[in-house]
C-alpha positions as CSV (number, residue, x, y, z in Angstrom):
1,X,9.8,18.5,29.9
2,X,6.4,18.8,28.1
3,X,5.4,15.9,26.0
4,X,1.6,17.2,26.0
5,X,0.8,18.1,22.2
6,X,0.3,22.1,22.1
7,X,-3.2,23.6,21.4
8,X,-1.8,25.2,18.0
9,X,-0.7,21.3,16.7
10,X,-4.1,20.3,17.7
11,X,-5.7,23.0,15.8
12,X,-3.1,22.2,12.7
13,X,-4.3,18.8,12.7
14,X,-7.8,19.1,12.5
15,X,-8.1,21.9,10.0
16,X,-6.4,20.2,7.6
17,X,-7.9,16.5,8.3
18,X,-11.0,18.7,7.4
19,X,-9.8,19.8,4.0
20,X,-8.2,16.2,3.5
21,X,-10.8,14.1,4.1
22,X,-13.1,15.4,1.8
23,X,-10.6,13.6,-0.6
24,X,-11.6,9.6,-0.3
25,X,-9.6,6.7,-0.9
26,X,-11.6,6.6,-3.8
27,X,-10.1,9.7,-5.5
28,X,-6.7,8.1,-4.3
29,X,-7.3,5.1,-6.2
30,X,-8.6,6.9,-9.6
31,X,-5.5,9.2,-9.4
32,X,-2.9,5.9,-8.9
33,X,-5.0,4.2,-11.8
34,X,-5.1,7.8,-14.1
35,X,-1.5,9.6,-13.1
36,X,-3.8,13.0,-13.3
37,X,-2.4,15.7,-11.1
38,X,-4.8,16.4,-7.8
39,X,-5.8,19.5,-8.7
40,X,-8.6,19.5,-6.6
41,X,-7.1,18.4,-3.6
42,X,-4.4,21.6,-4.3
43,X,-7.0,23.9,-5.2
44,X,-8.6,22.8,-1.8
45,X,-5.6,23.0,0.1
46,X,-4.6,26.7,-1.4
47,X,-8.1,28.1,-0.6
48,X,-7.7,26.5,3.2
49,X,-4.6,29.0,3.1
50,X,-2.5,25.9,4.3
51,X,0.2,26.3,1.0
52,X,1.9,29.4,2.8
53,X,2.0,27.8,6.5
54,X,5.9,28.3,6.2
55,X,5.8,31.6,4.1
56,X,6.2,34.9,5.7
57,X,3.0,36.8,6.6
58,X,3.6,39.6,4.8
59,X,3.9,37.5,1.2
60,X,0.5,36.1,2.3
61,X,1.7,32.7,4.4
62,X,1.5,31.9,8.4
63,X,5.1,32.2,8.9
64,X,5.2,29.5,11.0
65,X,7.7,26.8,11.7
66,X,9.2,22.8,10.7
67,X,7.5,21.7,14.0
68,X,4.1,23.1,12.3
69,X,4.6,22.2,8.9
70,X,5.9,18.3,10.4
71,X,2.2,18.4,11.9
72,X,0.5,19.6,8.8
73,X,1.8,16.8,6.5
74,X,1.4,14.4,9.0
75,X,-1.9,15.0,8.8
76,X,-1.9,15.0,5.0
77,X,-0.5,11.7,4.7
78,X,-2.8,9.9,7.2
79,X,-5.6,9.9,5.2
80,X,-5.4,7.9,2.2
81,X,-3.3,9.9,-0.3
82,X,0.1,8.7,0.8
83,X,3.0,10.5,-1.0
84,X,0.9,11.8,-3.5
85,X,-1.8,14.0,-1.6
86,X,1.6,14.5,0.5
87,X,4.0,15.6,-2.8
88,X,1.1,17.8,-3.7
89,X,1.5,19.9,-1.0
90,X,5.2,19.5,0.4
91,X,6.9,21.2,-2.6
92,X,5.6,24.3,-1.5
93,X,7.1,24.8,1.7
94,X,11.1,24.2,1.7
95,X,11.5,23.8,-1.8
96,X,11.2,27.7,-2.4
97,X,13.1,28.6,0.8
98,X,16.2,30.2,-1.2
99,X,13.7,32.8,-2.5
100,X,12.5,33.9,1.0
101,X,16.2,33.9,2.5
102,X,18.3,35.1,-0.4
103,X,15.6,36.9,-2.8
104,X,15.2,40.4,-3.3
105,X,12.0,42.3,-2.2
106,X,11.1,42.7,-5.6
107,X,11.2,38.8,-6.2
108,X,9.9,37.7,-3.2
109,X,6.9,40.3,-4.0
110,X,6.8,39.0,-7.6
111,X,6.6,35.1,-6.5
112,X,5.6,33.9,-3.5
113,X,2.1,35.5,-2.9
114,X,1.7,33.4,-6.3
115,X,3.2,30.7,-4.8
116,X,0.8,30.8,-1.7
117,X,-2.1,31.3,-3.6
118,X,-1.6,28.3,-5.5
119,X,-1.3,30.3,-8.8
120,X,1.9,29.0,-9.6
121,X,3.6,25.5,-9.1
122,X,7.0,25.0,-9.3
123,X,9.2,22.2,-10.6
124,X,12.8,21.7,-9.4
125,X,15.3,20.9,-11.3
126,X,18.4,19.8,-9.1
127,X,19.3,16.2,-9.5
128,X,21.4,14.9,-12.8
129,X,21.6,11.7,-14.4
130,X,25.6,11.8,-13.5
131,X,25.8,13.6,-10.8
132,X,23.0,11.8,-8.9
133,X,23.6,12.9,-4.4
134,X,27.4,14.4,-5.6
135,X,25.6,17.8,-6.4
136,X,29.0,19.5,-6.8
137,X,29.4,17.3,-10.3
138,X,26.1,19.0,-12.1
139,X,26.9,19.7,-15.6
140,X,24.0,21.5,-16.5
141,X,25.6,24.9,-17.3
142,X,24.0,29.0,-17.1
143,X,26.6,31.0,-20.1
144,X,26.5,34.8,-18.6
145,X,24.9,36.7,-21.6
146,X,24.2,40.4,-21.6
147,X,20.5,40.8,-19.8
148,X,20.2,37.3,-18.3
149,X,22.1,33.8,-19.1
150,X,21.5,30.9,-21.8
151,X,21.4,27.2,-20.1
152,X,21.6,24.0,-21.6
153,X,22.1,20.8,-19.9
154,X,19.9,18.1,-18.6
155,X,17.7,17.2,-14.9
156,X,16.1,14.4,-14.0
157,X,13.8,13.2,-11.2
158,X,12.2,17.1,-12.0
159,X,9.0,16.9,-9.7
160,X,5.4,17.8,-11.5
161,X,7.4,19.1,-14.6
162,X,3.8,18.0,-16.5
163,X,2.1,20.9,-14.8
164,X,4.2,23.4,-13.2
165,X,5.1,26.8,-15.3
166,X,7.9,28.1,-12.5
167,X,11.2,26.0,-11.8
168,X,13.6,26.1,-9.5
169,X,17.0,25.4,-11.7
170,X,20.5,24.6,-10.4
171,X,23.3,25.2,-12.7
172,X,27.1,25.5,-13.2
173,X,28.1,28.9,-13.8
174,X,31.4,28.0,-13.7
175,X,32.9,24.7,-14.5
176,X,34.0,22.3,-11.8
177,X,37.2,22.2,-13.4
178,X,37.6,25.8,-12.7
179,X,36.6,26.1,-9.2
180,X,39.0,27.1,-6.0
181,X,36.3,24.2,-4.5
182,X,33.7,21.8,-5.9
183,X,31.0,24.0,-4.2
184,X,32.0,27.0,-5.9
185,X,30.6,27.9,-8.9
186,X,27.0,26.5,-8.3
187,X,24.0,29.2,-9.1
188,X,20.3,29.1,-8.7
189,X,17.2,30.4,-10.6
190,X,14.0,30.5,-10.5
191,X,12.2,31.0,-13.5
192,X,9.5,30.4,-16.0
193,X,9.4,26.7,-17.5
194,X,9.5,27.7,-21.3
195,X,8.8,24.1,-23.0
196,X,9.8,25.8,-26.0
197,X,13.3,25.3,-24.8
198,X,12.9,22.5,-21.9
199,X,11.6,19.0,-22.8
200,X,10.0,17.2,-20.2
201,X,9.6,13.5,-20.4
202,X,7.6,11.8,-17.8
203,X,9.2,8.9,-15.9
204,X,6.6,5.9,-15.6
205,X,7.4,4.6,-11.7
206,X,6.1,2.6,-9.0
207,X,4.3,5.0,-6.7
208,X,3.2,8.9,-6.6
209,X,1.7,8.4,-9.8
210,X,-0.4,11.6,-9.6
211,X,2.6,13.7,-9.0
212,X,4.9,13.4,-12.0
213,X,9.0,12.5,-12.1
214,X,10.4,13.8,-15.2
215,X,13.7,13.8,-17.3
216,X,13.9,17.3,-18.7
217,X,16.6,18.5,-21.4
218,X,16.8,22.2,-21.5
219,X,18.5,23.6,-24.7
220,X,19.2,27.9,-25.1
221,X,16.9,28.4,-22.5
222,X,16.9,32.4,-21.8
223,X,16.6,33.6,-17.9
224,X,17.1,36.8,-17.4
225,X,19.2,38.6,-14.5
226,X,16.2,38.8,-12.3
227,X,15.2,34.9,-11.8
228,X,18.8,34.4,-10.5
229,X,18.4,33.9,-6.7
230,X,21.4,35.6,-4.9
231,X,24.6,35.6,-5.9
232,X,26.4,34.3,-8.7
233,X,28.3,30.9,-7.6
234,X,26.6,30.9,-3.9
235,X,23.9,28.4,-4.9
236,X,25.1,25.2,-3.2
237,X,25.3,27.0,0.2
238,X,21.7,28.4,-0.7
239,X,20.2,24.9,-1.3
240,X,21.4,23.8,2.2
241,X,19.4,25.6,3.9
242,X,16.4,23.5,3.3
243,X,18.0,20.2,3.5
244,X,17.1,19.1,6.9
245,X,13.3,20.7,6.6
246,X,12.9,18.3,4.2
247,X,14.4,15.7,6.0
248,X,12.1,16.1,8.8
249,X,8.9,16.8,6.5
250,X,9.5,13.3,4.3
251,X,9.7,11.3,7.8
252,X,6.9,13.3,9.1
253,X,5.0,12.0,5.8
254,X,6.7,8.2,5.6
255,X,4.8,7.8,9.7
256,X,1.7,9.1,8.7
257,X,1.5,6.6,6.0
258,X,2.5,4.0,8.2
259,X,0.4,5.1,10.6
260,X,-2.5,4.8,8.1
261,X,-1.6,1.2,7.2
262,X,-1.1,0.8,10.8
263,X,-4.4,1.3,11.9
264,X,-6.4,-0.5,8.3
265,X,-4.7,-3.6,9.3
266,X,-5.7,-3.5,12.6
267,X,-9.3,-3.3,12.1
268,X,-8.7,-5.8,9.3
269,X,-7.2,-8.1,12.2
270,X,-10.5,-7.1,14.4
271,X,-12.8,-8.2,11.7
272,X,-11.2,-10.9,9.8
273,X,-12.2,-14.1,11.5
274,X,-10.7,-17.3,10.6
275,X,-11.2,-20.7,12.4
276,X,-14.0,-18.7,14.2
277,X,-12.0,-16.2,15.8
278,X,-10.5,-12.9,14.3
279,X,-7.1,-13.2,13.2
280,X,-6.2,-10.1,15.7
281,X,-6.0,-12.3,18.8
282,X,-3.4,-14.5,17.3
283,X,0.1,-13.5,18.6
284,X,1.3,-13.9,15.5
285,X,-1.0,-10.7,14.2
286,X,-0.5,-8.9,16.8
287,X,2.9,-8.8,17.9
288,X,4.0,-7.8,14.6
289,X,1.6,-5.0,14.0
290,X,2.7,-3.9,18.3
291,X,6.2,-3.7,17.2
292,X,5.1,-1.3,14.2
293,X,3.4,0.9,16.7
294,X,6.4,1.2,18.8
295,X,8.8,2.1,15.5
296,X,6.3,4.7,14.4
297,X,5.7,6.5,18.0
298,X,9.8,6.6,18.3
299,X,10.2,8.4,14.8
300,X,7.8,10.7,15.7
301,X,9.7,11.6,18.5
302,X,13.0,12.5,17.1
303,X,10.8,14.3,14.1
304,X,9.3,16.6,16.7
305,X,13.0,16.8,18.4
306,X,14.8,18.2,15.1
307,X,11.6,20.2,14.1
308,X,12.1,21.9,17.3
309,X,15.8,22.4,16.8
310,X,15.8,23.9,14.1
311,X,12.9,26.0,14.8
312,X,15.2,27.3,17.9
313,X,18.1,27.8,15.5
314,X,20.1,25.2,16.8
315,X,21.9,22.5,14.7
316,X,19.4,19.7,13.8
317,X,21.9,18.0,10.9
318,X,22.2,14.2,12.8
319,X,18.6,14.7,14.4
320,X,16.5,15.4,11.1
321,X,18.8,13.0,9.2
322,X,17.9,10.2,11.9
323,X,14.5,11.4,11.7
324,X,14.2,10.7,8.1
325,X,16.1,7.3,8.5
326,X,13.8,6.3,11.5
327,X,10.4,7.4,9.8
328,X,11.1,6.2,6.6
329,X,12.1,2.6,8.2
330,X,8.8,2.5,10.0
331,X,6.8,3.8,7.5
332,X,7.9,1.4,5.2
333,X,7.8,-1.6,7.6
334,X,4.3,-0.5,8.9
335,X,3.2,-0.9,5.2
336,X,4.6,-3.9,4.4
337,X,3.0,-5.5,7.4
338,X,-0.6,-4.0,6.6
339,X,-0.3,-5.8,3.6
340,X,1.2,-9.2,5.1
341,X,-1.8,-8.9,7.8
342,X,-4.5,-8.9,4.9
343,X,-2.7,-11.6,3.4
344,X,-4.5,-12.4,0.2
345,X,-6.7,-9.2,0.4
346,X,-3.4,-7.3,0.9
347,X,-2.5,-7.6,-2.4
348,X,-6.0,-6.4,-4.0
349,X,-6.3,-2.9,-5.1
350,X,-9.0,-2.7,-2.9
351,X,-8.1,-2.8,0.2
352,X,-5.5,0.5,-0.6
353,X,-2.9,-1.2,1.8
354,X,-0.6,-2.2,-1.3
355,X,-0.9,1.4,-2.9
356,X,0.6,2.9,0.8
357,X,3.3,0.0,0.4
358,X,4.4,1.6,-3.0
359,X,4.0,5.3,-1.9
360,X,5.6,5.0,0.8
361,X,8.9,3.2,-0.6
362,X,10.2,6.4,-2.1
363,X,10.8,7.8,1.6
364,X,13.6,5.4,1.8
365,X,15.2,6.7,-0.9
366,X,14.7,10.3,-1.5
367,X,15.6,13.1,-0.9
368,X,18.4,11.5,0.6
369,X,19.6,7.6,0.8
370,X,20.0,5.4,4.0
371,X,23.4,4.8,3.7
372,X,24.5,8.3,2.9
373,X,22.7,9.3,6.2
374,X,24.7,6.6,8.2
375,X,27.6,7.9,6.9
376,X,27.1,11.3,8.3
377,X,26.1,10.3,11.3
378,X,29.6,7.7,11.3
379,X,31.5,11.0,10.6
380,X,29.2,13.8,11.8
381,X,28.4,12.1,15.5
382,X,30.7,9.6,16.3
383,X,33.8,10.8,14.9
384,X,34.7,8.8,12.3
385,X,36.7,8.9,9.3
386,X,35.2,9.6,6.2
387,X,34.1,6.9,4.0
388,X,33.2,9.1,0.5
């Protein structure tokens, strides 16, 4: 067993920290002050090529695996930008993964080169006020029409909504009511964001400023035939398919925040001196900020674990899932104890340890919730009944 870190991951790592770090915790800072999208920083990444590392060489991307993509946003979120340099970038790479397994040639052609190439950005529309984790009970419904279908219904939670001019929509096609099974029925699109027909209201929250959360209420919107992904009624098994990259990608990005607040506090504790000797060689600062080493490097490895798993084709569900649980724990605890560690300082702007506190919080809670991943893992790994 080789725990040695590949030549490829090494290579990964540094070619983005060179596009990243170009982007100081300066810009970071204006962008959680302003809400503006990072353009910059995603012009910057799409010109590095790294947008397509998951995409299929021949639409223009790397083709390469979860393990490689963990590493990339990793890297991303190490440096400053937390969820929002990460959320910049991460939407890119699972979030589209229906079109490059169930798309046509003539979609895939017509969208992900675009997609790549930064051209486009894409908003998803998948979660609903009433529906919330329970996908199967979406409401928002897709009326077969001759040429194409007319949707109305509403999303929220609908990621960079502000800027994007694609989305990814998931609608009823038939009603739940109607269905053999809850996951019946369920169809996906992907299609131009008309805001003649979609209204998108921002959601002021507590981190990712710079990448917008949105309530969006789609009335008569028009998408033809050719933005439906697949078949009719076979979107909820489509959408599965990127469930546990993501998994694996948010925990990859929760310990590289951590790991960023990790390693400000502890030069903090090296240069804070207090009753004329630094505050790092009190026991009480350091076993704290050890024990958040220790929960970070154990994430990692189970991240790395399901990356490769699924990368092999094997089943990954309780290892990403844990994965996402584990890094999003540490992550969060890492932060928390960066700011505790400044003490006073923690909770200024400017020492950018609060702003990882808040970034990183959403980790615990999307794209899936703690206690739904214990539950699968109850039923899933050790056999338990079923508590939902």
């Amino acid at each position: 067993m080789d725990f040695s870190i590949p030549d490829d991951h090494v290579a990964i790592r540094d070619g983005v920290a060179a596009v990243v770090k170009r982007f100081d915790d300066e810009y970071w800072l204006a962008r959680d002050e302003d809400g503006e999208f990072p353009r910059e920083f995603h012009r910057a990444m799409a010109e590095a090529g790294w947008l397509g590392i998951t995409m299929p060489p021949e639409y223009g991307g790397a083709g390469l695996g979860v393990a490689e993509a963990s590493v990339m946003m990793h890297e991303i979120a190490s440096h400053g930008g937390g969820m929002a340099a990460a959320s910049t970038v991460h939407i890119n790479l699972f979030g589209p993964h229906p079109i490059v397994v169930f798309g046509t040639a003539e979609q895939k052609q017509r969208w992900i080169p675009r997609l790549v190439e930064g051209l486009d950005q894409c908003a998803f529309g998948f979660t609903e006020p009433d529906a919330g984790l329970n996908t199967t009970a979406i409401k928002t419904f897709a009326q077969k029409v001759p040429g194409g279908y007319r949707v109305h219904g509403q999303k929220v939670w609908t990621s960079t909504a502000q800027v994007a001019n694609k989305i990814m929509l998931l609608t009823r096609t038939t009603r739940l009511e109607d269905c053999a099974r809850p996951t019946d029925g369920i169809t996906i699109f992907y299609t131009d964001l008309d805001r003649s027909k979609i209204e998108v209201r921002r959601i002021p929250k507590m981190g990712r400023k710079a990448v917008d959360s949105n309530a969006i209420f789609i009335d008569d919107l028009f998408i033809p035939d050719g933005d439906r992904i697949g078949e009719e009624g076979k979107g909820f098994s489509y959408i599965l398919h990127s469930l546990n990259p993501e998994r694996l990608l948010v925990a990859a990005e929760a310990i590289g925040i951590g790991q960023d607040a990790l390693r400000r506090a502890t030069q903090y504790a090296r240069d804070r001196i207090v009753f004329d000797r630094p505050i790092g060689q009190n026991q009480g600062i350091q076993h704290p900020l050890a024990e958040r080493w220790m929960a970070l490097e154990a994430a990692w490895a189970m991240v790395m674990k399901g990356a490769w798993l699924y990368d092999q084709h094997k089943p990954c569900g309780a290892e990403a899932n844990t994965a996402k649980f584990l890094g999003a724990r540490a992550g969060h605890d890492a932060c928390l104890q960066a700011v505790l560690t400044h003490g006073g300082f923690g909770y200024a702007k400017e020492y950018h340890v609060e702003r990882l506190l808040r970034e990183v919080t959403v980790t615990r809670i999307a794209p899936v919730t703690e206690q739904l991943i214990l539950c699968f893992i109850a039923e899933k790994v050790l056999d338990l009944p079923k508590s939902y």
